[in-house]
N, C-alpha and C positions, 0 to 999 in steps of 0.2 A: 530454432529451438528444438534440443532433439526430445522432449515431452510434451502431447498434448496439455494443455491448460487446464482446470476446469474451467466450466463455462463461467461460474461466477469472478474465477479471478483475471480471467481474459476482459470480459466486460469492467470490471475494476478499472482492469488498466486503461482501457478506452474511455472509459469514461475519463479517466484520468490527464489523457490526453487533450480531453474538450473543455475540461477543467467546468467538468459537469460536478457538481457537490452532490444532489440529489443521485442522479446517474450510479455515483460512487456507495453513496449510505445506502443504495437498496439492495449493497450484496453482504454486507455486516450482519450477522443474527444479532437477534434484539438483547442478546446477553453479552455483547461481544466486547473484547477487551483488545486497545490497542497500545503499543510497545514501541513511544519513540522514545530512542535513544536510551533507551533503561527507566522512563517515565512512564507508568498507567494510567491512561485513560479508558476510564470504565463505563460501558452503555454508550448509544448513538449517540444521544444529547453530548457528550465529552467529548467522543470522536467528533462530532456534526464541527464541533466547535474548535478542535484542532487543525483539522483539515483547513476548515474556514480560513483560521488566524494566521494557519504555518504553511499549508499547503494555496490555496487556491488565491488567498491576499500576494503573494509572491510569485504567481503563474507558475510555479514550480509542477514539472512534467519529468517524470520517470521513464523513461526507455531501456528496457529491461534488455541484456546481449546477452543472457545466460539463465536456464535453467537449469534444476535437478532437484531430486526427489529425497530428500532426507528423513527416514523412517515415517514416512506419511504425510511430512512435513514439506510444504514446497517451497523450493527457493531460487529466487530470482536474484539477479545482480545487474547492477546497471548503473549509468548517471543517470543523476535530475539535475536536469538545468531549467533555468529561471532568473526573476528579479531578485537576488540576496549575492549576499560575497561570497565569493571561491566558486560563483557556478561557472561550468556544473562540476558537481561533488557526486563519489561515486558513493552508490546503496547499497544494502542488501535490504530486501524482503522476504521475511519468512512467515507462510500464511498457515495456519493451519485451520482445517474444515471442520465442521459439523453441517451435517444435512444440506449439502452445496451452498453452506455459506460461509461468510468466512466470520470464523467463533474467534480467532485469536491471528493479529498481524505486529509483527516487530518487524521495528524497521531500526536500522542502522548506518550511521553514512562513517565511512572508512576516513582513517586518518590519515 
């Protein structure tokens, strides 16, 4: 990757990798709003329970082959693959920070 991470979304992703939930919510600010697919989910408990039902119930794992920095905004690309249909399916995540945390994440998986 040709830009450092920060460290909370470096960890994210490792976390993500051990298909740690906990691991994952302690880089979220407690105000945080997450963006699948064009759906809000608003505050941890939402996220906690997204992740839960869509991400970690289908071992679904993100391996990001691309960064870059979009006016402050970071953005990743990659498959996740996992237990669901078409994996893996390619993503985009775009995180954006507050206070080394992540305040707001959309995520996208390409058609």
């Amino acid at each position: 990757m040709s830009i450092k991470l920060p460290n909370s979304i470096a960890d994210y992703i490792e976390a993500n990798t051990r298909l740690d939930l906990d691991g994952m919510m302690e880089h979220f600010h407690k105000d945080a709003v997450f963006i699948d697919n064009g759906k809000q989910h608003v505050g941890q408990a939402s996220i906690r329970r997204l992740l839960e039902n869509e991400g970690i119930a289908v071992k679904a794992i993100f391996e990001p082959d691309t960064v870059r920095d979009e006016d402050s905004v970071v953005v990743l690309e990659g498959p996740t693959h996992g237990d669901f249909p078409g994996s893996p399916l390619r993503f985009t995540y775009r995180f954006t920070m507050e206070n080394d945390a992540i305040k707001i994440l959309e995520t996208t998986v390409w058609a």
